[in-house]
C-alpha positions, 0 to 999 in steps of 0.5 A, spaced: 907 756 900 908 749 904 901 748 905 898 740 907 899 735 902 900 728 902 907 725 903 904 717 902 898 713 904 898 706 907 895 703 912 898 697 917 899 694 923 904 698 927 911 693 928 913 692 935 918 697 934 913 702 934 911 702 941 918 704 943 918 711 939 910 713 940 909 719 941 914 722 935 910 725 929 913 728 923 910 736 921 912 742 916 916 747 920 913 753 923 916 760 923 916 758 930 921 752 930 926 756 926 930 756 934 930 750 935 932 748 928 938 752 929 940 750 937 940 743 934 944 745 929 949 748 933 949 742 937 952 738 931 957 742 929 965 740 926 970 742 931 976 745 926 981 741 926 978 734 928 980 728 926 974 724 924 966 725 924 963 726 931 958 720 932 952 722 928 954 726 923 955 734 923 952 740 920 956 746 916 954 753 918 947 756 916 945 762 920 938 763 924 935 768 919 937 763 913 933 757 917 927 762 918 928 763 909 928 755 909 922 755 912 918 760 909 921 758 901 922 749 901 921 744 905 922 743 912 920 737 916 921 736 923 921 730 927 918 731 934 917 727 941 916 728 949 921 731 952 924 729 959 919 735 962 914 732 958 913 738 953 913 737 946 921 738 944 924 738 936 928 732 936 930 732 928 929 736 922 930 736 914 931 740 909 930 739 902 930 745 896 925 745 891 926 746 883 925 753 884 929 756 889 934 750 888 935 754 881 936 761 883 942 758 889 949 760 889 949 751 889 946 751 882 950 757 879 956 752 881 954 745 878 958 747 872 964 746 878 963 739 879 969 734 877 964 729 874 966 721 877 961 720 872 957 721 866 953 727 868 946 725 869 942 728 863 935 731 864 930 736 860 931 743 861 924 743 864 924 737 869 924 739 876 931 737 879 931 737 887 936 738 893 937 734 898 940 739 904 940 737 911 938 732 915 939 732 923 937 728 929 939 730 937 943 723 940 939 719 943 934 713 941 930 717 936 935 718 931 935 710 930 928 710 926 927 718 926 933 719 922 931 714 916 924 717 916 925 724 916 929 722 910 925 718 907 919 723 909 923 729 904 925 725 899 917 722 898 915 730 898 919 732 893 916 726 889 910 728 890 911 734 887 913 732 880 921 732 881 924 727 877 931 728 880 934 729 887 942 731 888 945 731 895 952 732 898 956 730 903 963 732 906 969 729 903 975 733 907 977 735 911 972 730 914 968 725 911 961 726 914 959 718 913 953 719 917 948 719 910 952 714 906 948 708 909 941 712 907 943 715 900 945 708 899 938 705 900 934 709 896 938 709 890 943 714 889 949 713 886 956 718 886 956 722 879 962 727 881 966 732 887 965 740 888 971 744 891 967 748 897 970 754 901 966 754 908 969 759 915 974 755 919 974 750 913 978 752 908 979 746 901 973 743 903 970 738 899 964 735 898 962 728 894 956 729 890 950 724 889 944 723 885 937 719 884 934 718 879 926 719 880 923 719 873 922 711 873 916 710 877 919 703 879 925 708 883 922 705 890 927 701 893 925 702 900 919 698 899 925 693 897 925 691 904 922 690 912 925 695 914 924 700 909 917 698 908 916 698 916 919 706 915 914 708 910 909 705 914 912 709 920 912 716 916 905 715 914 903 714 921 908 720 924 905 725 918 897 722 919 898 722 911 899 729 910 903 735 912 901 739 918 
């Protein structure tokens, strides 16, 4: 499981923005990086009460022994950089579930809870369907260009392995975690519906569901862009190609 393959292949001189990011590299996660993963959530976590989203984004609860599953069972990416002390730190990570643990999850068990805004997207029973979990970065410069290319660098994994259809939620109440809007827009996703949650000290919680239709091979609006085809090309640097 989790074994190298490959994200996106391209080949380009590297824009100037490069430069100011060099020395960060995209890879599957290890057993290894499980607590760092879950320090970096700790980190961006929402304070019960609080009247808005912090500045980036927050992360809902996973606990450290479910990080370590993630990585053993889907797809965790991990963005990577120089620290101050110049060793290796994680600086950003993803998860995104394939079809086959999507469907044994308690999520999938709850799809039929969903208040459609919607027609419900229609897919075969056979078709591969995806999820998008999480995706953080630490504050700091990386986040500007590490955050789209960690996303970008899940969603083209699940591509590569024959799904046709990926969902993502986001927190609508008590807060609503805005942070991910600006990328599920860039891709394609649109809002097909709402699912009522209940997560400890955030009773009623909310969250808006999103969907992109992968089946059409046209579905690729990142390339519709500089800034989508400079991060493409930056996910094919960061990754060497492939995985780890």
């Amino acid at each position: 499981m989790n074994e190298p393959r490959a994200v996106t292949h391209t080949s380009s001189t590297a824009p100037p923005f490069e430069a100011a990011v060099s020395g960060l590299g995209l890879r599957r996660a290890e057993p290894a990086d499980a607590d760092a993963i879950f320090a970096l959530k700790k980190r961006l976590r929402i304070v019960p009460g609080a009247g808005r989203s912090p500045r980036g984004g927050f992360l809902l609860g996973v606990s450290l022994a479910r990080y370590a599953e993630l990585i053993a069972h889907a797809n965790v990416w991990v963005l990577e950089g120089p620290s101050a002390g110049g060793e290796r730190a994680l600086l950003g990570f993803s998860v995104t579930l394939p079809d086959r643990v999507l469907r044994r999850s308690p999520l999938w068990a709850r799809r039929d809870a969903i208040v459609r805004s919607a027609e419900a997207p229609a897919f075969a029973d056979d078709a591969r369907v995806g999820y998008f979990d999480q995706i953080a970065c630490a504050p700091g410069g990386s986040s500007r260009l590490g955050a789209p290319a960690l996303a970008l660098c899940a969603l083209l994994d699940l591509l590569a392995t024959g799904h046709q259809h990926v969902f993502a939620t986001v927190v609508r109440a008590p807060v609503h975690n805005r942070a991910a809007l600006p990328m599920l827009a860039a891709v394609g996703a649109r809002h097909v519906g709402q699912l009522r949650e209940d997560y400890e000290n955030l009773p009623d919680l909310r969250s808006d569901v999103y969907h992109l239709d992968c089946s059409a091979t046209a579905a690729t609006p990142w390339n519709d862009t500089p800034l989508g085809r400079r991060v493409v090309r930056m996910v094919a640097r960061w990754t060497g190609g492939g995985g780890r």
